[in-house]
C-alpha positions in Angstrom: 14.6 -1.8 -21.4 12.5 1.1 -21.1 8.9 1.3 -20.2 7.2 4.2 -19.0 3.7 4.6 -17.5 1.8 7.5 -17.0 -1.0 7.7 -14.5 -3.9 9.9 -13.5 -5.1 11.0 -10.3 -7.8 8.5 -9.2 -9.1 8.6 -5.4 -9.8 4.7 -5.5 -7.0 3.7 -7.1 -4.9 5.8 -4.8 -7.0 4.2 -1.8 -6.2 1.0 -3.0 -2.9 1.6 -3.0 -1.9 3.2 0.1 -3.7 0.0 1.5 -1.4 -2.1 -0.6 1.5 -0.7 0.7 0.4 -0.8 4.2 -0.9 -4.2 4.5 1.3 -5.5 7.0 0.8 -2.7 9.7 -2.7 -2.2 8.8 -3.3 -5.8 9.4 -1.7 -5.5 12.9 -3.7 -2.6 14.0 -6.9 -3.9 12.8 -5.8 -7.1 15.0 -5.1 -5.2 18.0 -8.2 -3.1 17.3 -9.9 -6.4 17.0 -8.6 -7.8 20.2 -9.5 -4.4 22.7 -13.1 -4.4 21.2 -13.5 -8.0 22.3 -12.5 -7.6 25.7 -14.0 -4.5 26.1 -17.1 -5.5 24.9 -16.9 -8.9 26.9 -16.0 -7.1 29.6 -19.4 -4.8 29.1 -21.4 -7.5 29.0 -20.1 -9.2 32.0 -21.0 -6.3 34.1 -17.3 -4.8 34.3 -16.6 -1.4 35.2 -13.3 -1.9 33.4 -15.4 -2.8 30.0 -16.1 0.3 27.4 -14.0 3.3 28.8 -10.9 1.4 29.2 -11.3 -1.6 26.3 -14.1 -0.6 23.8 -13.4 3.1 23.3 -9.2 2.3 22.2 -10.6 -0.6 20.3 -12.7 1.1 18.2 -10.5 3.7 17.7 -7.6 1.7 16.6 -9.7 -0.7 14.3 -11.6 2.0 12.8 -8.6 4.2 12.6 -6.4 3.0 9.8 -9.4 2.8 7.2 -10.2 6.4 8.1 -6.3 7.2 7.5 -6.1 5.7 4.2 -9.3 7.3 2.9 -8.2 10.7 4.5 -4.5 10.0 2.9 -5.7 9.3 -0.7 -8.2 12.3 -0.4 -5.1 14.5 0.7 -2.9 13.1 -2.3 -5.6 13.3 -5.0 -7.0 16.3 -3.9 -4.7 18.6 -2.6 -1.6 16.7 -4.7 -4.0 15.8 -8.1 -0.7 15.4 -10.1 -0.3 12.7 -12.6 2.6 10.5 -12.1 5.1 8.5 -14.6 6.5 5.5 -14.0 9.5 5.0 -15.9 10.8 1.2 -15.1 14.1 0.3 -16.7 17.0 -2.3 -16.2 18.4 -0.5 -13.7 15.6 1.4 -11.8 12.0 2.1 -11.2 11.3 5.7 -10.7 7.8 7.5 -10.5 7.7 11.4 -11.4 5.2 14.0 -10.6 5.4 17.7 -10.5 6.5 18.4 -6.4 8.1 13.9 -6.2 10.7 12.3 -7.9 11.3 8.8 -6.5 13.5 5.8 -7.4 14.9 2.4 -6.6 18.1 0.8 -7.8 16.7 -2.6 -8.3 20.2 -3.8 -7.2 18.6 -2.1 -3.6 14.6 -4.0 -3.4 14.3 -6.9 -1.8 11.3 -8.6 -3.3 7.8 -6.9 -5.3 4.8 -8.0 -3.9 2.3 -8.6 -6.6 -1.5 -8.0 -5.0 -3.4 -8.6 -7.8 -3.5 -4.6 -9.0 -0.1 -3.4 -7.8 3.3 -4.1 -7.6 4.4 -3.2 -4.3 8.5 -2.4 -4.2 9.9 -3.4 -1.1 13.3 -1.5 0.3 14.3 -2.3 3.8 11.3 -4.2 4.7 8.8 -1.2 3.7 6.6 -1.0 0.9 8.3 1.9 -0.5 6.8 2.2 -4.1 3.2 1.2 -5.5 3.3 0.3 -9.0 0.0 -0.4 -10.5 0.9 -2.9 -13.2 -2.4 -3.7 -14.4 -2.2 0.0 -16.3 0.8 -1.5 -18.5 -0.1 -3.1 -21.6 0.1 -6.0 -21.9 3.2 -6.8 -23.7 4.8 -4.9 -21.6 3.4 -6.3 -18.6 4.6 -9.5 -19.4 8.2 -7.9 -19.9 8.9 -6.3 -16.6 7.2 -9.6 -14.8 10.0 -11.4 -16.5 12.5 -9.3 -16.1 11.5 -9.3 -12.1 11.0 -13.0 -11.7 14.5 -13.4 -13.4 15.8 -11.5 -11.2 14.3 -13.4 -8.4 12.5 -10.3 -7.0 8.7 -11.4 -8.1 7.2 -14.9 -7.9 5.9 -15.9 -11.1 2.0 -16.4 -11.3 
């Protein structure tokens, strides 16, 4: 099997998936974030001195800060970095090529794809190292790799 892909440069898309491949820390962060703007705000309304400085401001920073990192990060890589990228995927390996990035996975080496609806997220030592957006395949083809990863026992079928 070989299938390749080729992509180009979208700042959503990219957005997208840089939050994709984040989800897990970004989802801890916006908890913490969460949690400190609760207290501190609590703790403002209560009449605390310890309240906005100490609670609030870190809260606010740390919930806020992640969406300001992806958008700044998929600004960065489509603007500075506008390259397109291939995706060649075949039974062996899924690699992505630009002009400065060549980057692959031995499938023998991913633990699992997360499929999030868009993307294919490769997972290698518990990090989302690879964002795949499948939904740019044709359809055929589509349906090939998914096979070919749920056979594996890598993606869980739909």
């Amino acid at each position: 099997m070989l299938i390749t892909l080729t992509v180009q440069p979208d700042r959503d898309r990219t957005r997208r998936s840089l939050r994709a491949r984040m989800r897990g820390s970004l989802r801890s962060w916006n908890l913490i974030g969460a949690g400190l703007s609760v207290a501190g705000l609590s703790a403002l309304i209560l009449g605390l001195p310890i309240g906005a400085g100490v609670l609030l401001t870190p809260g606010v920073i740390i919930l806020v800060g992640p969406w300001v990192l992806t958008r700044a990060a998929a600004k960065a890589r489509t603007g500075v970095f506008a390259e397109t990228a291939t995706y060649e995927i075949t039974d062996s390996a899924v690699r992505v090529f630009t002009r400065s990035l060549r980057n692959g996975y031995e499938w023998s080496t991913v633990e699992r794809v997360e499929d999030n609806g868009e993307f294919w997220v490769i997972v290698v030592g518990g990090n989302g190292v690879l964002v795949l957006p499948f939904t740019l395949l044709p359809e055929p083809e589509e349906r090939k790799v998914r096979d070919f990863l749920s056979e594996r026992g890598l993606l869980s079928p739909v």
